[in-house]
Every structure is written in C-alpha cells, then in structure tokens.
N, C-alpha and C positions, 0 to 999 in steps of 0.2 A: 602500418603501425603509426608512422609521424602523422597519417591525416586523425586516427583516434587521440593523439596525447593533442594535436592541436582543437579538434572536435572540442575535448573537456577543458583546453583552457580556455576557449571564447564561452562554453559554457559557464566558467568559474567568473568570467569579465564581466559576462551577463547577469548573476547570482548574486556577485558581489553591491554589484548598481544597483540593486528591488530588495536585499533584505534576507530576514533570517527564511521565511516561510516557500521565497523562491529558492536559496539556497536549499532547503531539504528536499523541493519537486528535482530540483537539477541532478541533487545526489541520486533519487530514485529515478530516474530517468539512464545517468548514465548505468546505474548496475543491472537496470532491463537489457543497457544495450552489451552485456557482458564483461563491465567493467568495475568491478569487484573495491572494497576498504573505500569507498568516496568519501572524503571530503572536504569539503569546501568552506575556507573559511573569508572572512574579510580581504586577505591580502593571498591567501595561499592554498594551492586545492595539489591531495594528495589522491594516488586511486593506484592499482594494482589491478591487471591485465592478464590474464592465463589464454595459451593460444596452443596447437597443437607443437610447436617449436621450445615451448618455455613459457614463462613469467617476466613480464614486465611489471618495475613499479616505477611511479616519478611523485616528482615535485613542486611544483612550479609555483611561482612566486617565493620564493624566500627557503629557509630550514637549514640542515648544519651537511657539513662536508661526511659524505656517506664512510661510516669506519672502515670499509675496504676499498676504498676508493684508491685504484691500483700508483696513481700520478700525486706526486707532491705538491702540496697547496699552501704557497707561503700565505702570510701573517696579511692580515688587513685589508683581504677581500669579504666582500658580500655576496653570497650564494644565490642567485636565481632562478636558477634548474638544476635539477638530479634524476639524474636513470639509469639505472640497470637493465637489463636483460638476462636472466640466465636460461639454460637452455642447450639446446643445437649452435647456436651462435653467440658466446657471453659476450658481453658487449656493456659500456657507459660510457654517462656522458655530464659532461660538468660546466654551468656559466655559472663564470664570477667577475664580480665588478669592484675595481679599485681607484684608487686616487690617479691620474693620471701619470705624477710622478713616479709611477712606479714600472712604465711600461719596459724600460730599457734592463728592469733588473729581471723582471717577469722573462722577457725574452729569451737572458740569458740563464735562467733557474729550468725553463723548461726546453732550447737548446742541448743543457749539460745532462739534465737529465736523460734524453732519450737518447745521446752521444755513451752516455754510462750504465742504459739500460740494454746496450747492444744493438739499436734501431739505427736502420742504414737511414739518412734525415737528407731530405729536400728543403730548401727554404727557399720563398719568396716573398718578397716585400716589394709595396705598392704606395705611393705616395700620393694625395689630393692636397687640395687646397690645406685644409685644418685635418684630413684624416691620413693616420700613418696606419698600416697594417702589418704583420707579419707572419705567413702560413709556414707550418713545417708541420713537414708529412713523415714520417717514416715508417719502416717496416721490417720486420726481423723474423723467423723461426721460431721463437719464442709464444709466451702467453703474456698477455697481450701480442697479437701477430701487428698490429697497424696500429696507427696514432695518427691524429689530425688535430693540431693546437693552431688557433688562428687567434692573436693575440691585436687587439684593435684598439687607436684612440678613434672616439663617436667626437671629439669633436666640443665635446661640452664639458672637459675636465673629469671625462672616465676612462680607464684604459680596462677593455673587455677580453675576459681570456674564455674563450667556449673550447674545451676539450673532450674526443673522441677514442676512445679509444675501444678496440676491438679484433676478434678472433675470425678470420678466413675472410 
C-alpha cells in the first residue's frame, strides 16, 4: 500500500512540473491502475484506494485535519498528509508542520494524550547536531490498539510531528 500512495505522489510531483494536460493523463493513469477519486492539483493530489481489506484514502501535499482523526491536533500546524484506512485493519496517519517553537509543547500535548488515552508509552529521544527528535510508541487494548508519534525538528526552523496510529 505505501509503495501505491508513494507511486501517485511522485506521480502528482511529475503532473504538477508539465501542467494542467499531464495532470489529467496522470489522474487517468492512476484510476487504470485501480486507484479511484484522483486528483491532482498544483500543490496537492487526493485518490481513494479499494483493496480486498478496506478503502484507503489520502492526501498529500496540504488539506484540513480529517473530522475523525482519532489524536488531537493543537493550533498552528500545517497539514502535509492524511490517511485513513478502514477496513480489516483501521488505521491513520497524519504529518504536520509547525514553527519550531513549538516542539517541547507538541511533545508534551501528545505524551499526555496517550498517557490519558490509556496507551502503555515508550519514549526515545535522539539528538544530532541541529536535529532533536522524539518517538513514542504506545499500545493498549483499546481502539486505536497502537500509536507511533515521532515529533522532529528538520533543522531549518520546523518542528515535524508524523502520527500513526492503528488497530492489530
């Protein structure tokens, strides 16, 4: 599934660089190859996925924080991906990008959360030169069963939070 949503983003990278007329071959291109609602705009290509497991849909480049998006999303991030799955296995997944300043609070907003959502939490933090990182893992009995929040500064005055979260 990640080598298809990656397949139609370098497709959408391509589409976007040649214009309105390659964007339309691309969209018809990917819904030959079973990849359903394409499309591709300037900055952002959407498509929807039917597999014997469920529906997948995404987003990529840009759009709004999905209304059932099970994990809280404070204020003055930018959205870069969205996914769903439902199915045999529901499952999302959410990048957003904020001001740097904001990593230590982010950490701790999505720490408490899944301390408060009942998720037994791992954490590891990794330090480089200019890059600070922080994984926490957890998992519980519940629905959402697992979470993977990996909270990043890049290093160039963004703090990146990519969130997973998922059943079985």
């Amino acid at each position: 599934m990640r080598r298809m949503i990656m397949a139609v983003a370098a497709l959408a990278v391509v589409a976007g660089a040649c214009g309105a007329a390659t964007e339309e071959i691309a969209e018809q291109l990917a819904e030959q190859g079973g990849i359903t609602d394409v499309e591709i705009d300037d900055d952002q290509v959407s498509f929807n996925v039917e597999t014997d497991e469920g529906e997948v849909s995404a987003v990529i480049g840009g759009g709004d924080v999905p209304a059932d998006f099970p994990a809280p999303v404070p204020d003055g991030g930018n959205v870069t991906f969205s996914a769903s799955q439902s199915g045999s296995d529901n499952s999302s997944m959410l990048a957003l990008e904020y001001p740097e300043d904001q990593f230590d609070s982010l950490v701790s907003t999505y720490e408490n959360w899944l301390a408060d959502e009942g998720f037994e939490v791992q954490r590891t933090e990794t330090t480089s030169e200019d890059v600070r990182s922080v994984l926490l893992f957890g998992t519980r009995s519940g629905t959402p069963s697992n979470a993977f929040i990996n909270i990043a500064e890049d290093g160039s005055g963004n703090a990146l939070v990519n969130i997973q979260l998922g059943d079985g």
